[in-house]
C-alpha positions as CSV (number, residue, x, y, z in Angstrom):
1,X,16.8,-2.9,-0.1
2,X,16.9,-5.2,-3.1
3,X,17.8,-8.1,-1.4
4,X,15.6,-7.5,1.3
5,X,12.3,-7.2,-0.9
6,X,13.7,-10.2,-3.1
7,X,13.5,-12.0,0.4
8,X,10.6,-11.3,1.1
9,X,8.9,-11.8,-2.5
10,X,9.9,-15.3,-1.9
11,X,8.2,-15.6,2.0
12,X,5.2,-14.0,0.7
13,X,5.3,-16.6,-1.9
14,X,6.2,-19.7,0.6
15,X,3.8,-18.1,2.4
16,X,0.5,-18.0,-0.3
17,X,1.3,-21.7,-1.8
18,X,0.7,-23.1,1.5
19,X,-2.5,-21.5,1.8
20,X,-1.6,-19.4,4.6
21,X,-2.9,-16.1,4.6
22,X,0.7,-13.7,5.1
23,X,0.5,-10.5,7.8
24,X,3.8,-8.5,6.7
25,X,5.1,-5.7,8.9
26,X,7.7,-3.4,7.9
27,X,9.4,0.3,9.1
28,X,9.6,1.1,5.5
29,X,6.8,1.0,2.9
30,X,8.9,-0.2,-0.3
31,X,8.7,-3.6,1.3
32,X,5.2,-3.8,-0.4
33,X,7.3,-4.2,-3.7
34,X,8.9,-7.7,-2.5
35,X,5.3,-8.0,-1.0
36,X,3.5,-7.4,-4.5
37,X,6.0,-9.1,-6.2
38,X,5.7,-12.3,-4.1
39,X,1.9,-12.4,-4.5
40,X,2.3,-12.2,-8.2
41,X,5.3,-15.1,-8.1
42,X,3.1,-17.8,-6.3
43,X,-0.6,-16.5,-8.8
44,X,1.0,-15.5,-12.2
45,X,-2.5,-16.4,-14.0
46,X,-4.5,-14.2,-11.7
47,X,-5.7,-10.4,-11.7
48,X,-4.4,-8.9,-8.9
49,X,-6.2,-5.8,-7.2
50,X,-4.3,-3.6,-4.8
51,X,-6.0,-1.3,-2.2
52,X,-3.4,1.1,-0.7
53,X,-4.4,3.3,2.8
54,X,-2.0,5.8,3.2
55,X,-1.7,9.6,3.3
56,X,0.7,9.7,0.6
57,X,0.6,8.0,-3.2
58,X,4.4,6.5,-3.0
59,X,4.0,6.9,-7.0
60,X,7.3,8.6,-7.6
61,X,10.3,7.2,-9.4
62,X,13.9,7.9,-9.2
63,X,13.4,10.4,-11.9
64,X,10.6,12.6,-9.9
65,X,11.0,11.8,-6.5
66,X,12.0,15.0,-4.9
67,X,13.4,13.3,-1.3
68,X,15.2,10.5,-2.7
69,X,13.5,7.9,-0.2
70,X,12.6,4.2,-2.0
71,X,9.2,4.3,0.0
72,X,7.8,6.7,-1.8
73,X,8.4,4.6,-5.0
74,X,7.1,1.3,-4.3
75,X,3.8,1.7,-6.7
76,X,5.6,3.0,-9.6
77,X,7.7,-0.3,-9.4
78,X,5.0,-2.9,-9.4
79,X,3.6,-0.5,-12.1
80,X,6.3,-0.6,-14.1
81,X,6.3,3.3,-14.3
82,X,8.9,5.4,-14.8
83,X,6.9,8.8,-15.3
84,X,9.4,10.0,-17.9
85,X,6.8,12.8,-18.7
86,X,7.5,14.2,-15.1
87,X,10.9,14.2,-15.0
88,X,13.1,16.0,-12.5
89,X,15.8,14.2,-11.9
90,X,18.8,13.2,-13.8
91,X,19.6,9.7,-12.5
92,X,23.0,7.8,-12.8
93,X,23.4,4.7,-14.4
94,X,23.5,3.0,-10.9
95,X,21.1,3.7,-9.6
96,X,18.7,3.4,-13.2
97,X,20.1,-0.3,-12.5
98,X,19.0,-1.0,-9.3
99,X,15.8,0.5,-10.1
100,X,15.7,-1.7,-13.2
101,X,15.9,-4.7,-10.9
102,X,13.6,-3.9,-7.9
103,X,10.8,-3.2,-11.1
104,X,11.6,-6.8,-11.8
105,X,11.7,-9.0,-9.2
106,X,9.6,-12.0,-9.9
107,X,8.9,-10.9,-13.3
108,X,10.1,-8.3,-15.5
109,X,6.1,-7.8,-16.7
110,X,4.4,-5.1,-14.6
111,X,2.8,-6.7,-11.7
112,X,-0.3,-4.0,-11.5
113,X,-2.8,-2.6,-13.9
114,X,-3.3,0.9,-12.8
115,X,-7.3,0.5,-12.7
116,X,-7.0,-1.8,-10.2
117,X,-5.1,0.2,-7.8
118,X,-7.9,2.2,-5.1
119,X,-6.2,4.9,-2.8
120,X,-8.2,5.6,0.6
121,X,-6.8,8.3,2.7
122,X,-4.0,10.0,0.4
123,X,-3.9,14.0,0.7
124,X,-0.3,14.8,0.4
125,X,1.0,14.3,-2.9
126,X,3.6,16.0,-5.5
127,X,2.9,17.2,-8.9
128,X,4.4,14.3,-10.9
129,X,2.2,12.0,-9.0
130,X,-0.6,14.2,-9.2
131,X,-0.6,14.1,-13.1
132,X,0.7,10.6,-13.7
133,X,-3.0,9.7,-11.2
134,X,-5.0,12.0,-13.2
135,X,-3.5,10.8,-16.8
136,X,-4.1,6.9,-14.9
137,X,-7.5,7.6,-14.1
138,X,-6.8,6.1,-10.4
139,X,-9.6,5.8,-8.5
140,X,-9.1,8.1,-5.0
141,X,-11.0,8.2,-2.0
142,X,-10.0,11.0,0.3
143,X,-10.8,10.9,4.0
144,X,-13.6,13.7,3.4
145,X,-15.3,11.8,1.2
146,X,-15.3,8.6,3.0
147,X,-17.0,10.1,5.6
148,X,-19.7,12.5,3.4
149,X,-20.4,9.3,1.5
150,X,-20.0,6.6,4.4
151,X,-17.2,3.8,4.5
152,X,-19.9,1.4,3.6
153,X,-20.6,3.1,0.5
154,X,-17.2,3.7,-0.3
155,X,-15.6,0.3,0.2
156,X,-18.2,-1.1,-2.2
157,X,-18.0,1.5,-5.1
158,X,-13.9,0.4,-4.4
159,X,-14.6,-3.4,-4.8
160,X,-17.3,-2.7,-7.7
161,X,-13.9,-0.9,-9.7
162,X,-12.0,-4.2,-8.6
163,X,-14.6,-6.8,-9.9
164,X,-12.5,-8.1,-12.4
165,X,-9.4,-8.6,-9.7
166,X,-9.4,-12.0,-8.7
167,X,-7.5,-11.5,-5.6
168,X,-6.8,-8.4,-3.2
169,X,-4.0,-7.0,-1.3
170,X,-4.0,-4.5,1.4
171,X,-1.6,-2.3,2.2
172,X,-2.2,-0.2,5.8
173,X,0.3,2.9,6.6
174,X,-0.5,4.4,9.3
175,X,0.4,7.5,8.8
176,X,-3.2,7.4,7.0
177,X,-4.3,7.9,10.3
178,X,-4.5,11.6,11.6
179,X,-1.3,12.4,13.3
180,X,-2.8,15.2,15.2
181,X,-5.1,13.0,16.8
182,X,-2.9,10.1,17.6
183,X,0.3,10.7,17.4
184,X,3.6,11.5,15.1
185,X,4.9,8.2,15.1
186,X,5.7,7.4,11.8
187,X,8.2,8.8,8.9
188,X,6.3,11.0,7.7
189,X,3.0,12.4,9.2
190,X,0.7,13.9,7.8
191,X,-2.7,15.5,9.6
192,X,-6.4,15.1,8.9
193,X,-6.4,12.0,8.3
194,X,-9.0,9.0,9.1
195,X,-8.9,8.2,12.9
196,X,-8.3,4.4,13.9
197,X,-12.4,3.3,14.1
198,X,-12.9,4.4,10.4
199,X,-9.4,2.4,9.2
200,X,-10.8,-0.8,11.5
201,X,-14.0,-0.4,9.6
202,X,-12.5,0.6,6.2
203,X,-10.4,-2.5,6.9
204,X,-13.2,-5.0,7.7
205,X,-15.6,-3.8,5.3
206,X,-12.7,-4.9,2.5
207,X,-11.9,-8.3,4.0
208,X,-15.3,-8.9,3.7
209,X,-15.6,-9.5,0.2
210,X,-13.6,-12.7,0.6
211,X,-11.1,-11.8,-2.1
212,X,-8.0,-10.8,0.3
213,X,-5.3,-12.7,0.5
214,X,-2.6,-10.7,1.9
215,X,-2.6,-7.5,4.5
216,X,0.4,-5.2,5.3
217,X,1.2,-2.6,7.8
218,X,4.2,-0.2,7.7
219,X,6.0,2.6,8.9
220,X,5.2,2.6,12.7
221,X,8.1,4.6,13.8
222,X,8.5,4.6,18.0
223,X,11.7,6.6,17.9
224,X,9.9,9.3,16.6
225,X,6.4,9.0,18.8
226,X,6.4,11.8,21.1
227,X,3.7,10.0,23.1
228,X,5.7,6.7,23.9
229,X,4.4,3.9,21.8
230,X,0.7,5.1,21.2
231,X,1.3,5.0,17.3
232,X,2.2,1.2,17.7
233,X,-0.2,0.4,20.8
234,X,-3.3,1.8,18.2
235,X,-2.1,-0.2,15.1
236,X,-2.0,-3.0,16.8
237,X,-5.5,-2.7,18.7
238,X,-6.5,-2.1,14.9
239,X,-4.5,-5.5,14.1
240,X,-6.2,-7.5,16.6
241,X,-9.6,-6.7,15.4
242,X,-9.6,-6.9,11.7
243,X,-7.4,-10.9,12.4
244,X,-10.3,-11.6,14.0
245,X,-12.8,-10.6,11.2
246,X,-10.0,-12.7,9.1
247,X,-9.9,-15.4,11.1
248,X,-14.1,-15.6,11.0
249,X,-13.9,-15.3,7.5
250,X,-11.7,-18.6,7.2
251,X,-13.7,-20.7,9.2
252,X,-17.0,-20.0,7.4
């Protein structure tokens, strides 16, 4: 997984310094670490804000995470986080290494400020996380209150908290999305959760501001979709739209 997200750090990179605007697609969501990490490589001088969809925080480290699995730990990397204060788990000095290194791809300086990380969607957290986003003061909005407040609403307050950011990067899991009412086609899925209209609006509504330069979707699963490829087939009919509201954006 290290050399994959150093490989990709250095396409998103390739990617950003000739102005091209980088769609990455991955199974796993610690890719967004070489993602992050790449979009830090080619603007080192600018404030990066990060806007993460998702039904779960993926704040852990190896000292809290209670599954083990690296996509739960991608935002504690690109923090620079360790969440000693929450510690569960006695790591060995391998695997403190390899951690080491995926925190410092690019740079060994943390590659996010923890005010300009927004969650939408994420209901299914542990307690480390849980404190470590309550002692950050991270800005949450939960599906419920999207809707009671309206996305519009919402998405501004989000890009109000991100005024200082320079530049924005989404990261889409779909597993954001309401299994229930889709399907279970993804790693881990997780119900009540925004249905695909609200994440193409969500989606839009951020793009608009102008300020994102880099959009990511992960964790479709089709091995474990129970209805075919519908997880996939709605993604994708998500993807199509918000191009084309990235595309418009381009040519104005």
């Amino acid at each position: 997984m290290l050399q994959q997200c150093k490989l990709l750090a250095i396409s998103v990179e390739d990617c950003l310094l000739e102005e091209k605007f980088p769609l990455v697609f991955s199974g796993d969501h610690s890719s967004a670490i070489g993602t992050i990490s790449g979009i830090k490589s080619a603007f080192p001088d600018k404030t990066l804000g990060v806007i993460w969809i998702d039904a779960h925080a993926d704040l852990h480290a190896p000292y809290t995470t209670p599954s083990g699995n690296l996509h739960g730990m991608p935002l504690a990397a690109v923090l620079g986080i360790d969440n000693l204060e929450n510690q569960i788990n006695d790591i060995d000095e391998e695997t403190k290494k390899y951690w080491n290194k995926l925190k410092s791809i690019g740079t060994s300086n943390a590659k996010l400020r923890s005010e300009h990380l927004i969650y939408f969607g994420v209901r299914d957290t542990e307690p480390p996380e849980e404190n470590l986003i309550e002692k950050l003061a991270i800005k949450k909005y939960p599906v419920e209150k999207v809707r009671n407040r309206s996305i519009k609403v919402c998405v501004a307050d989000a890009l109000q908290q991100l005024a200082a950011c320079d530049i924005v990067y989404v990261s889409f899991d779909v597993d954001s999305m309401d299994s229930e009412l889709i399907s279970n086609g993804t790693g881990t899925p997780v119900p009540k959760g925004f249905d695909p209209a609200e994440i193409t609006e969500i989606l839009q509504e951020i793009i608009a501001s102008g300020k994102v330069i880099c959009l990511e979707l992960v964790e479709v699963n089709p091995l474990l979709d129970s209805q075919g490829n519908r997880m996939a087939e709605v993604a994708f009919e998500i993807l199509e739209q918000v191009t084309e509201s990235i595309e418009a954006l381009s040519t104005r």
